[in-house]
DRENKOLDREN-881991 format. One record per residue (C-alpha): residue number from 1; residue in one letter; x, y, z. Coordinates in Angstrom, 3 decimals, padded with zeros to 6 digits. Example, Ala and Ser with C-alpha at 12.3 -4.5 7.8 and 13.67 -1.06 7.14 Angstrom:
NODE / num / residuo / u / v / w
NODE / 1 / a / 012.300 / -004.500 / 007.800 $
NODE / 2 / s / 013.670 / -001.060 / 007.140 $
//
This chain:
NODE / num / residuo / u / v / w
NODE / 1 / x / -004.449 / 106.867 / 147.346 $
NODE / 2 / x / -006.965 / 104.726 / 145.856 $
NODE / 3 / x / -005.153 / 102.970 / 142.002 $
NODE / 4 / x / -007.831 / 103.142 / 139.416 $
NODE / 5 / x / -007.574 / 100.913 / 135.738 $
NODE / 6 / x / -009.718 / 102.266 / 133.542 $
NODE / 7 / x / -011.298 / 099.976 / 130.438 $
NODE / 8 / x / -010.699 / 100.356 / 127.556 $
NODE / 9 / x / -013.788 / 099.825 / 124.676 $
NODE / 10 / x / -013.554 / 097.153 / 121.966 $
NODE / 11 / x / -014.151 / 097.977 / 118.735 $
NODE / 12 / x / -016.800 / 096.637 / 116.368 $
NODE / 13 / x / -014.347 / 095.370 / 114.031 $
NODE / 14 / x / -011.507 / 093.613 / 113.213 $
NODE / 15 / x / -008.054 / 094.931 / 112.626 $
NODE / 16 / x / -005.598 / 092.575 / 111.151 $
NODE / 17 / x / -001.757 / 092.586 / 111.384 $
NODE / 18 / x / 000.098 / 090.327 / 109.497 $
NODE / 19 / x / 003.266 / 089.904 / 107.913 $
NODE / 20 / x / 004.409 / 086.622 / 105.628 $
NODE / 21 / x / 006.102 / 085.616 / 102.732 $
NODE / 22 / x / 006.389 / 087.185 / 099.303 $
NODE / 23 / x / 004.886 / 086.021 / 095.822 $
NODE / 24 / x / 006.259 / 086.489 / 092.051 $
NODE / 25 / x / 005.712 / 089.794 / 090.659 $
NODE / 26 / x / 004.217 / 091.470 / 087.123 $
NODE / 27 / x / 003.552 / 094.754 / 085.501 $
NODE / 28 / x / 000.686 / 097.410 / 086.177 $
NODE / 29 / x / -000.892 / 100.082 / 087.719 $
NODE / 30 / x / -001.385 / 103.589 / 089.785 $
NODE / 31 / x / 000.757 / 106.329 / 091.255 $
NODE / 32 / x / -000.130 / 109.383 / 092.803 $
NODE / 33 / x / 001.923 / 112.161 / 094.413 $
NODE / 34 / x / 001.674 / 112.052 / 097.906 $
NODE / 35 / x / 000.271 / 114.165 / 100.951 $
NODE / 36 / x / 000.738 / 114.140 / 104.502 $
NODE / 37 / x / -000.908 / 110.985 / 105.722 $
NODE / 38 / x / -003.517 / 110.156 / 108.318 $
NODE / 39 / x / -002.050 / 108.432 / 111.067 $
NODE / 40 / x / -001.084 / 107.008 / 113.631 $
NODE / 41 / x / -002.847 / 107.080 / 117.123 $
NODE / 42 / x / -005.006 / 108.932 / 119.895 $
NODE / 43 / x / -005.949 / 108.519 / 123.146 $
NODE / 44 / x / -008.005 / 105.634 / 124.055 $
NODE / 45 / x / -008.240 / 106.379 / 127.951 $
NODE / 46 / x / -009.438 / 108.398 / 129.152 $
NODE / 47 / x / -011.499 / 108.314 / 125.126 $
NODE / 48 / x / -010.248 / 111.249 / 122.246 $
NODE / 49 / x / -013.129 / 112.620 / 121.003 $
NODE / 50 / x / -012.284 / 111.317 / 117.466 $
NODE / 51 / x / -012.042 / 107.568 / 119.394 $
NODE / 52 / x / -015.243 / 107.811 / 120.845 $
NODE / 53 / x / -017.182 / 109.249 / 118.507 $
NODE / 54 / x / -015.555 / 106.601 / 115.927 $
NODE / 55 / x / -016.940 / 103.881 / 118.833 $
NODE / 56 / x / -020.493 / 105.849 / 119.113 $
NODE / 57 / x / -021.322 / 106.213 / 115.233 $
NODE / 58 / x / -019.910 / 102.778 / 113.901 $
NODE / 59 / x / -022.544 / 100.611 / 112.751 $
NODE / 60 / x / -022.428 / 097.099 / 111.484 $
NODE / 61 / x / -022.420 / 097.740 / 107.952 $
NODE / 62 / x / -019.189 / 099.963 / 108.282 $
NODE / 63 / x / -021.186 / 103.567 / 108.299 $
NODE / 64 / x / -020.553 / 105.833 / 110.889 $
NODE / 65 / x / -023.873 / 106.969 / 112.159 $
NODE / 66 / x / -023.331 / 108.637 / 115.220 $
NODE / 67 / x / -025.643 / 108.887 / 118.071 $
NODE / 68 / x / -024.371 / 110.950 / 120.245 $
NODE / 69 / x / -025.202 / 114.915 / 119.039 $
NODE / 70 / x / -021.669 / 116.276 / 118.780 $
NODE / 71 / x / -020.403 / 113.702 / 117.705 $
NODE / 72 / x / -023.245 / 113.941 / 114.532 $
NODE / 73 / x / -022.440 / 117.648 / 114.232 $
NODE / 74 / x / -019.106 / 116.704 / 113.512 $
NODE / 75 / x / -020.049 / 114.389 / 111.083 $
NODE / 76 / x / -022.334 / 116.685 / 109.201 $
NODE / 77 / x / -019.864 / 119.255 / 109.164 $
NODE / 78 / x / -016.433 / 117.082 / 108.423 $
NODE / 79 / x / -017.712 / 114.079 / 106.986 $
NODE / 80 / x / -017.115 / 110.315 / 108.185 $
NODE / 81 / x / -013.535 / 110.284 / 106.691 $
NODE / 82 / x / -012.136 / 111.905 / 109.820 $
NODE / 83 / x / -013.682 / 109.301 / 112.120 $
NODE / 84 / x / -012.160 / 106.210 / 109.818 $
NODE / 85 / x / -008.937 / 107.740 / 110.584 $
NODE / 86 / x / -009.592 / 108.562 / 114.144 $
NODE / 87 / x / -006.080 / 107.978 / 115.089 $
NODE / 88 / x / -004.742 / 110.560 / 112.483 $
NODE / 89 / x / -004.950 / 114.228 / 114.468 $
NODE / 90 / x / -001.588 / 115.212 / 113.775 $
NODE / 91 / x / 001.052 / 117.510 / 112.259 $
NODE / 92 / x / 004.582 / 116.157 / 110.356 $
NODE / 93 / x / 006.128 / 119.729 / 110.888 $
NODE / 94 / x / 005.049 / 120.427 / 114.632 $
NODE / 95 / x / 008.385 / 119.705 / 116.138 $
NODE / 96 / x / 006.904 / 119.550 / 119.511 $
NODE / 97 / x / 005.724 / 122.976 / 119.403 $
NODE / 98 / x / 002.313 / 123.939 / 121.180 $
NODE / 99 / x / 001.255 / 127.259 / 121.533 $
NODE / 100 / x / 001.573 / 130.290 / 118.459 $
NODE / 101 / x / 001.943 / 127.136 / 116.212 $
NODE / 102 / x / -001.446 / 125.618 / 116.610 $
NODE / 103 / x / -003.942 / 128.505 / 116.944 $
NODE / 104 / x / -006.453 / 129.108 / 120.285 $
NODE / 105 / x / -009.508 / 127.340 / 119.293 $
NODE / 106 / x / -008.062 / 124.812 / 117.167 $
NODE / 107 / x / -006.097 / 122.950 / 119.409 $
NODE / 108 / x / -008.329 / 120.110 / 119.718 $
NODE / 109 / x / -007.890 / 119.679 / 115.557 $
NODE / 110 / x / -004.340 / 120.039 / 115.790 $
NODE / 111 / x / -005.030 / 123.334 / 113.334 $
NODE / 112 / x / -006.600 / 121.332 / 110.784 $
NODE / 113 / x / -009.361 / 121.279 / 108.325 $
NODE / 114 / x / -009.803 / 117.509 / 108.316 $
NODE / 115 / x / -010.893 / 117.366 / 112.454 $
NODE / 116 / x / -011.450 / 121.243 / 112.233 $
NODE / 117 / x / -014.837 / 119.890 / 113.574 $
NODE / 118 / x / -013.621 / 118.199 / 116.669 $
NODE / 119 / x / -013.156 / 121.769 / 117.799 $
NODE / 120 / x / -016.383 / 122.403 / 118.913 $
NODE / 121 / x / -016.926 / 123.892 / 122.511 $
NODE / 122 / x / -019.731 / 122.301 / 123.621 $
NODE / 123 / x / -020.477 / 119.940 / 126.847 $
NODE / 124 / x / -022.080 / 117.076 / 125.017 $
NODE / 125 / x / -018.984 / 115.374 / 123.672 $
NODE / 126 / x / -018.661 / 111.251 / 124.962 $
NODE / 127 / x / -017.328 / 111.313 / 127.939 $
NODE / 128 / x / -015.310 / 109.744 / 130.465 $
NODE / 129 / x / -016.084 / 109.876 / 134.558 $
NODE / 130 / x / -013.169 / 110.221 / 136.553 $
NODE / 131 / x / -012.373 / 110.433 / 139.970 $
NODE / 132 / x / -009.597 / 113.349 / 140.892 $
NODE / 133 / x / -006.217 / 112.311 / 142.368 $
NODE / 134 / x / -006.730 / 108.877 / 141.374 $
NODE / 135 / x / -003.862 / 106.781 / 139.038 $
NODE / 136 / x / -005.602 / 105.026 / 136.241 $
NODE / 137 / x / -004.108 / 103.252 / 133.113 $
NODE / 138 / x / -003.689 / 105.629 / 130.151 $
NODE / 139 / x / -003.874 / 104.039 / 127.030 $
NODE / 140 / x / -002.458 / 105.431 / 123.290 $
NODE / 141 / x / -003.105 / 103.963 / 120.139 $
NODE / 142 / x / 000.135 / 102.459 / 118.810 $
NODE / 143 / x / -001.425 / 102.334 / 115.301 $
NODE / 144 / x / 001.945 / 103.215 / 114.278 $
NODE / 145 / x / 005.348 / 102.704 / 116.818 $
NODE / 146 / x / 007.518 / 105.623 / 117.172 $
NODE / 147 / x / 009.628 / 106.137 / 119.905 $
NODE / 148 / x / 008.653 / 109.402 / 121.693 $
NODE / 149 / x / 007.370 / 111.674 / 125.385 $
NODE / 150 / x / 003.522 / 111.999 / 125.797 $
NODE / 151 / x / 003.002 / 114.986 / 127.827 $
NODE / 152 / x / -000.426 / 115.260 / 129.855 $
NODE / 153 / x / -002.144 / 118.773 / 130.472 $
NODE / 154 / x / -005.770 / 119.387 / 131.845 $
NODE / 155 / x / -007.531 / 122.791 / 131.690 $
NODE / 156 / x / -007.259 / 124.957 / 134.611 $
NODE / 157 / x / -009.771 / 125.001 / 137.268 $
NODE / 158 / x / -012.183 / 128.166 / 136.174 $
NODE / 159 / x / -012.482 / 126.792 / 132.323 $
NODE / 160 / x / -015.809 / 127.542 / 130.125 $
NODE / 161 / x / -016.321 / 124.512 / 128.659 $
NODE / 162 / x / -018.446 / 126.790 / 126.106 $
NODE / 163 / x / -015.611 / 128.525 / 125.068 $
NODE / 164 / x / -013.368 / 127.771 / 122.770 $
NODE / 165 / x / -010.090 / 126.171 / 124.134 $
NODE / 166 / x / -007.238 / 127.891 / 124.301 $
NODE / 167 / x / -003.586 / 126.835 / 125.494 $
NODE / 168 / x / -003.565 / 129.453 / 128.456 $
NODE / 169 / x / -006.675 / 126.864 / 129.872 $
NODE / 170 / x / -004.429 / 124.291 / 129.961 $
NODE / 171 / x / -001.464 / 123.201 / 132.366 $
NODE / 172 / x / 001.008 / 120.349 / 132.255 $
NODE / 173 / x / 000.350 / 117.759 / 134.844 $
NODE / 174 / x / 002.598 / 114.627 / 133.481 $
NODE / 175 / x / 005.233 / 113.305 / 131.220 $
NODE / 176 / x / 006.143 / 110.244 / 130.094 $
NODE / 177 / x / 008.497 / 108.643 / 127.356 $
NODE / 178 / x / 008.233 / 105.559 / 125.379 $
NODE / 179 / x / 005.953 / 103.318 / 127.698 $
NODE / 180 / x / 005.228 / 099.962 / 126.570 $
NODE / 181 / x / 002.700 / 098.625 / 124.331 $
NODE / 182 / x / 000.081 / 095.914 / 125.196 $
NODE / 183 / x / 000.656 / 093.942 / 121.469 $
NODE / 184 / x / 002.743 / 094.860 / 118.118 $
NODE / 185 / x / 001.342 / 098.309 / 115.991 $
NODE / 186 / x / -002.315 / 098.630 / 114.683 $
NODE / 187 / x / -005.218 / 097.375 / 115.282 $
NODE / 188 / x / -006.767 / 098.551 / 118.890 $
NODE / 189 / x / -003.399 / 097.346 / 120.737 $
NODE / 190 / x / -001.967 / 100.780 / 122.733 $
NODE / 191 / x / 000.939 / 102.095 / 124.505 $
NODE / 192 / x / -000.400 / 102.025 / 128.391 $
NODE / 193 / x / 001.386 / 103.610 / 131.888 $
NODE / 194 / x / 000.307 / 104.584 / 134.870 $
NODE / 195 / x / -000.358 / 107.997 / 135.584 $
NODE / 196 / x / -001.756 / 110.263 / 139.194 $
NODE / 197 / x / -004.789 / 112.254 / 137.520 $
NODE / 198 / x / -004.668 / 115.775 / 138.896 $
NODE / 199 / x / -005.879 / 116.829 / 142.677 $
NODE / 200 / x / -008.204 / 119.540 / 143.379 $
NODE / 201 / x / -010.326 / 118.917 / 140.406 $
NODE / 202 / x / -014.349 / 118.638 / 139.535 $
NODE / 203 / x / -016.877 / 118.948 / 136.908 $
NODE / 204 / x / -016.308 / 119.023 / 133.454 $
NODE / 205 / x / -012.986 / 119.427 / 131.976 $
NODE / 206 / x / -010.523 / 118.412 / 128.783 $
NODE / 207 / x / -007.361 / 116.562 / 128.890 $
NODE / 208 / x / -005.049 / 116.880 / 126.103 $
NODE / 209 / x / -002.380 / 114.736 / 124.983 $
NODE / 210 / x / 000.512 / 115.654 / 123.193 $
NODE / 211 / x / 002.599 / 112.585 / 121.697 $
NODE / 212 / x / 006.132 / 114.451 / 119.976 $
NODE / 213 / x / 007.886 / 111.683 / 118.618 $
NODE / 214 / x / 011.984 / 111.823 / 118.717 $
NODE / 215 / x / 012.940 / 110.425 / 115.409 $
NODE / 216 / x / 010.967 / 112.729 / 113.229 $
NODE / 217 / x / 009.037 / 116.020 / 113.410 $
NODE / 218 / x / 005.416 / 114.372 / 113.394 $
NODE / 219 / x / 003.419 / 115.119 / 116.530 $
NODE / 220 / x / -000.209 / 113.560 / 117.641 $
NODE / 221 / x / -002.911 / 116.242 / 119.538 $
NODE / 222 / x / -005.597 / 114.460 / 121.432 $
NODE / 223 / x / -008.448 / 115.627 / 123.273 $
NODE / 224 / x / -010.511 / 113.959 / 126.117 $
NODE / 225 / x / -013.880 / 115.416 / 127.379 $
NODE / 226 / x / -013.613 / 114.040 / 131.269 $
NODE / 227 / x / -015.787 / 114.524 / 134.461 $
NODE / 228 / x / -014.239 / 114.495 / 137.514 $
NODE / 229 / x / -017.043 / 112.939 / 139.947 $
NODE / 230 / x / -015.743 / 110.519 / 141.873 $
NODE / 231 / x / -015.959 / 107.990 / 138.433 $
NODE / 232 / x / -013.924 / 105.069 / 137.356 $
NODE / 233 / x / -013.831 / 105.137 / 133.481 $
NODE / 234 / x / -017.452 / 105.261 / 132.663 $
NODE / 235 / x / -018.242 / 106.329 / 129.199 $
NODE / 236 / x / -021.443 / 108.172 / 128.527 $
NODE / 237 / x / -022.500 / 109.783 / 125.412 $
NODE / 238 / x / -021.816 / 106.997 / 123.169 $
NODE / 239 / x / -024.374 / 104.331 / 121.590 $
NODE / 240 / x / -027.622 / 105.027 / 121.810 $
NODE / 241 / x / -028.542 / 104.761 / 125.264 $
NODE / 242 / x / -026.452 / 108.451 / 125.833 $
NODE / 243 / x / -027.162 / 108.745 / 129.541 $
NODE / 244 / x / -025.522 / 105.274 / 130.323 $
NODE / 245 / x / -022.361 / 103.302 / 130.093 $
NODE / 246 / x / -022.250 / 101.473 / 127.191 $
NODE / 247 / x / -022.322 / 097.862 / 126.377 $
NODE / 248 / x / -019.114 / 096.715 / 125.101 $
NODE / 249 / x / -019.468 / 096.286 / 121.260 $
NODE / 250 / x / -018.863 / 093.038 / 119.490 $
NODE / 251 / x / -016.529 / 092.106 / 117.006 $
NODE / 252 / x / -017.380 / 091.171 / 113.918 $
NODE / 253 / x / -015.570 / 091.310 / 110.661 $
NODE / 254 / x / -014.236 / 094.263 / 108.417 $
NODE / 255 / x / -017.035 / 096.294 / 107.040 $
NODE / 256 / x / -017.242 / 096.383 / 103.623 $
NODE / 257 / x / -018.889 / 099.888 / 103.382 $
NODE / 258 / x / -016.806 / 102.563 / 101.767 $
NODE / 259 / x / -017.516 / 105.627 / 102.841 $
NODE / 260 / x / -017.173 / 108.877 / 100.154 $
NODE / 261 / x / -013.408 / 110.225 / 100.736 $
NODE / 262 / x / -012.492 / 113.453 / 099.738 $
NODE / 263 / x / -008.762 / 113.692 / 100.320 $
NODE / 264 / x / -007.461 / 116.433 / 102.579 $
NODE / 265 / x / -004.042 / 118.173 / 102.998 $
NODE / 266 / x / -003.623 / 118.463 / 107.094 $
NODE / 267 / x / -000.133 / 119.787 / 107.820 $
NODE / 268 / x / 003.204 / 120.122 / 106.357 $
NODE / 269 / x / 004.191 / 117.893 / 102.885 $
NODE / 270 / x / 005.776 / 114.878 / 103.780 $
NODE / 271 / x / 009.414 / 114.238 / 102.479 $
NODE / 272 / x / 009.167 / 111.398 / 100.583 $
NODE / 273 / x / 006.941 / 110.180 / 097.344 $
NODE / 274 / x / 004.656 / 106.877 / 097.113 $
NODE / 275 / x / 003.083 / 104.054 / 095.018 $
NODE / 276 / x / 000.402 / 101.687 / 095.264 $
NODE / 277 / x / 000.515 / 099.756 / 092.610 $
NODE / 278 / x / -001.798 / 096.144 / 091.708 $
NODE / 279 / x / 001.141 / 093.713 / 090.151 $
NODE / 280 / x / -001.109 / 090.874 / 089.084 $
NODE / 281 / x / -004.854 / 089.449 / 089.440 $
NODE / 282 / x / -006.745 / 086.869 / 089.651 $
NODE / 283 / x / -010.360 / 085.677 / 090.181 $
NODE / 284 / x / -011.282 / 087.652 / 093.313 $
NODE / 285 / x / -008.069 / 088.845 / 094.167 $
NODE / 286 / x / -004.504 / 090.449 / 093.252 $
NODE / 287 / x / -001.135 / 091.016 / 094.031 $
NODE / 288 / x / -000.107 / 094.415 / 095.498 $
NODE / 289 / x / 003.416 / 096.188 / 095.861 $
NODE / 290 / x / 003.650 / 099.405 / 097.605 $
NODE / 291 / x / 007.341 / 101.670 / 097.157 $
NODE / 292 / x / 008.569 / 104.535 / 098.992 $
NODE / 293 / x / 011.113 / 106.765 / 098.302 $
NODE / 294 / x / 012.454 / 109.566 / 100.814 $
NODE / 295 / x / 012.886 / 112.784 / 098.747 $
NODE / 296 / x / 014.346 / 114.545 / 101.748 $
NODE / 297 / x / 017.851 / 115.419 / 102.959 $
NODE / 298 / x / 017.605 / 113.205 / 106.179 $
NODE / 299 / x / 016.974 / 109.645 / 107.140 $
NODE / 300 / x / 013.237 / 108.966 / 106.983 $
NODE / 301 / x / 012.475 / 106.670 / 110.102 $
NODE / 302 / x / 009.979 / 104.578 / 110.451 $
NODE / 303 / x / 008.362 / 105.200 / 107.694 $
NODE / 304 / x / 004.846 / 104.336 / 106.268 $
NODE / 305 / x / 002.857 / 104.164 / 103.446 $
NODE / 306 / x / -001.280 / 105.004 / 103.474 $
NODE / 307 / x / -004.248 / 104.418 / 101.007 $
NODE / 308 / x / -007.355 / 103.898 / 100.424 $
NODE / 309 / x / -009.239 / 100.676 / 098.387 $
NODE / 310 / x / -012.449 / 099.736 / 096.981 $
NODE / 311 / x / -014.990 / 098.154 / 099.316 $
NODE / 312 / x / -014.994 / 094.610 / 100.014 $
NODE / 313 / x / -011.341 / 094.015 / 099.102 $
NODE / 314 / x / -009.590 / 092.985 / 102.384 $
NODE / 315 / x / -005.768 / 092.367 / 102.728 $
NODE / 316 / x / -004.525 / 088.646 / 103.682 $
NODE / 317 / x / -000.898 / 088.411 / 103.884 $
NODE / 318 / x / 002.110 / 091.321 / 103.614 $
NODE / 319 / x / 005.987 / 091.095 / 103.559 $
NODE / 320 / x / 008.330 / 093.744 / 103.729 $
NODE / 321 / x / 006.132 / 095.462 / 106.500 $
NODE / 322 / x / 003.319 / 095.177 / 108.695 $
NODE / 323 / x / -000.307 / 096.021 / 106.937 $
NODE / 324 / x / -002.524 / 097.320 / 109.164 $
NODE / 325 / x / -006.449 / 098.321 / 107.812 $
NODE / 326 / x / -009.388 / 099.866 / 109.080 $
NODE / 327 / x / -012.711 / 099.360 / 106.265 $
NODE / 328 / x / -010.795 / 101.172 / 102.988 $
NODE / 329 / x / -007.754 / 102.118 / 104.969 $
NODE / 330 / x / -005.216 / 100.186 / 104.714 $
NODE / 331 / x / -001.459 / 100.870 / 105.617 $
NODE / 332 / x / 001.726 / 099.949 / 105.419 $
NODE / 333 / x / 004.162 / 100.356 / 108.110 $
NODE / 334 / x / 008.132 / 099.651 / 107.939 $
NODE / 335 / x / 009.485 / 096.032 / 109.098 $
NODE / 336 / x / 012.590 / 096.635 / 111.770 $
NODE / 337 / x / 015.175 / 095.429 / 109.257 $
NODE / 338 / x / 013.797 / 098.035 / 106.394 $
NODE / 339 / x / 012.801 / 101.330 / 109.029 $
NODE / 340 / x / 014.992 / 103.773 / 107.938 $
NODE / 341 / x / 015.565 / 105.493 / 104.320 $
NODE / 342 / x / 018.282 / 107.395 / 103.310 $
NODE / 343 / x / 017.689 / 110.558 / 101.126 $
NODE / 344 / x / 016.774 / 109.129 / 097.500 $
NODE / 345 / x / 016.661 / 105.671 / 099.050 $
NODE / 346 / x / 013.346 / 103.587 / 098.308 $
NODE / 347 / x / 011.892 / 100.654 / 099.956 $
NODE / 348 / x / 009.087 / 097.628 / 098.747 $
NODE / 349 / x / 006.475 / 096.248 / 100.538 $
NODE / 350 / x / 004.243 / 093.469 / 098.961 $
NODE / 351 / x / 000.608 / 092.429 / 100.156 $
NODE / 352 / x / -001.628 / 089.923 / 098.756 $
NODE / 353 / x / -005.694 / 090.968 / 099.127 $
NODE / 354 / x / -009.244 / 089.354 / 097.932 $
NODE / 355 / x / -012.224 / 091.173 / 096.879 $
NODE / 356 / x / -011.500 / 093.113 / 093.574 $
NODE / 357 / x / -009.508 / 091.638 / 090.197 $
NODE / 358 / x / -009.166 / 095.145 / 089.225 $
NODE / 359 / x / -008.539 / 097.698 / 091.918 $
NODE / 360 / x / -008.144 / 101.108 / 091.936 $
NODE / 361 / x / -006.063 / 102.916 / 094.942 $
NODE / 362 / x / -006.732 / 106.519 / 095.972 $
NODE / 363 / x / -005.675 / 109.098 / 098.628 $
NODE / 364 / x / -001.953 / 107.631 / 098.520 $
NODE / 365 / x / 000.352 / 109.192 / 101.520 $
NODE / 366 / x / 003.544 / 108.445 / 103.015 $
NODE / 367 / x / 005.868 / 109.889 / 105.686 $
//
């Protein structure tokens, strides 16, 4: 049996990860009650549909223009906020559960409105060649770490890719629990293993990821538009050459772009409550502190705080947990020391950031 890495694409920008040392604290500023949050990863490779068509539409300015057709249908329908948070098709109250939780036809949005439009059947998603039988890398966003079982399923030989997908077109075909990750959370580093892709497969087909983490009840749906034809990761659809592989993107620096938000409930509330709040200012820049408190009845693990910010302000330093952003999302994710909350406990996080003297944050979730 032939082993087959597939590449991974680079993104066009920069995600930071940082943490330091604190700063003196004032007074000020905004709280908001929070929702279930967008986060914390998808499949990379073989490419989620909300990964690639995040790669395809991102432009230098920090729109998301997409080229490929699907991929703009889903934009026009859902907006560009789902693609910023590309990594954030999920449900807190899924509990590992599959099938008569998330409905036929909806699997592919985990069952919600935000990515409702990632639902689509149609046969012009990106998409990656593969080659049946062979073992390739598979790589997961590790936006946020949390220890848990992916489990692998591809649809059934037979499958209308016109038709909407349901979970009787799809059978289990590989497990795996907690692999390693190529670099600490955020930014494009990703769990990665080794995995045999199916025998006895061609054509078009979808493979779907389920991540079920095992210290909470949050689970991750991805879907991956694949072509078994004797490929070895090629990505087509995306860019605007659509017929070809593309040519891996360059970094540059955070776009400073913000897109219009409208915030979304996906899922389940989250048991806990968050603030965002600006503690002093300066010049171009300010002092941030973010709190969490878990309003549940169990330990909160790992837990994480999510927002949104004006555009151009970009975070520097953090202490107290690791910041990770992506253009006007920005989180923060729990240090080792701090992970887990007890019921009514609360935990700090402090970040320093240039680009605003007065900023505003918006869309505030935690879990």
């Amino acid at each position: 049996m032939t082993s087959r890495t597939i590449p991974a694409l680079t993104g066009r920008h920069r995600l930071w990860v940082v943490a330091v040392t604190a700063v003196v604290a004032v007074v000020v500023a905004i709280i908001t009650v929070p929702r279930e949050a967008d986060a914390h990863g998808a499949t990379m490779v073989p490419g989620s549909r909300t990964w690639l068509c995040y790669q395809d539409g991102l432009r230098d300015n920090g729109q998301i223009i997409p080229y490929n057709p699907a991929c703009q249908a889903a934009v026009a329908s859902g907006g560009q906020q789902p693609l910023y948070d590309w990594y954030g098709v999920l449900r807190s109250d899924a509990a590992g559960r599959t099938s008569g939780f998330i409905p036929d036809g909806e699997i592919c949005g985990a069952g919600t409105t935000k990515y409702a439009a990632y639902n689509a059947a149609r046969t012009d998603w990106p998409t990656t060649h593969l080659t049946s039988g062979a073992t390739i890398q598979w790589r997961h966003s590790n936006w946020a770490h949390h220890p848990g079982r992916f489990d692998l399923y591809v649809t059934k030989n037979g499958w209308n890719p016109n038709a909407p997908l349901k979970w009787s077109d799809l059978e289990k075909f590989n497990t795996v629990t907690n692999p390693p990750q190529s670099g600490p959370p955020g930014g494009l580093n990703y769990y990665y293993w080794d995995a045999q892709l199916p025998s006895g497969k061609s054509g078009r087909h979808i493979i779907f990821v389920h991540w079920i983490r095992s210290d909470s009840n949050e689970n991750f749906y991805s879907c991956s538009d694949v072509v078994f034809d004797g490929g070895n990761g090629q990505v087509t659809g995306v860019g605007p050459n659509q017929t070809q592989p593309p040519v891996t993107p360059t970094v540059t620096s955070s776009p400073t772009v913000t897109p219009t938000v409208t915030p979304t409930v996906t899922g389940g509330p989250s048991s806990c409550r968050a603030t965002v709040t600006a503690t002093s200012t300066w010049g171009n820049g300010f002092q941030g502190k973010v709190t969490i408190t878990n309003t549940g009845t169990t330990p909160l693990n790992n837990w994480y705080v999510q927002w949104m910010m004006p555009s151009g302000v970009t975070i520097s330093q953090s202490w107290g947990g690791t910041h990770m952003q992506s253009g006007p999302s920005a989180m923060i994710h729990a240090a080792q020391w701090n992970s887990s909350l007890a019921p009514n406990a609360s935990a700090e996080a402090g970040f320093l950031a240039t680009g605003s003297s007065a900023p505003t944050f918006t869309d505030i979730t935690c879990g």
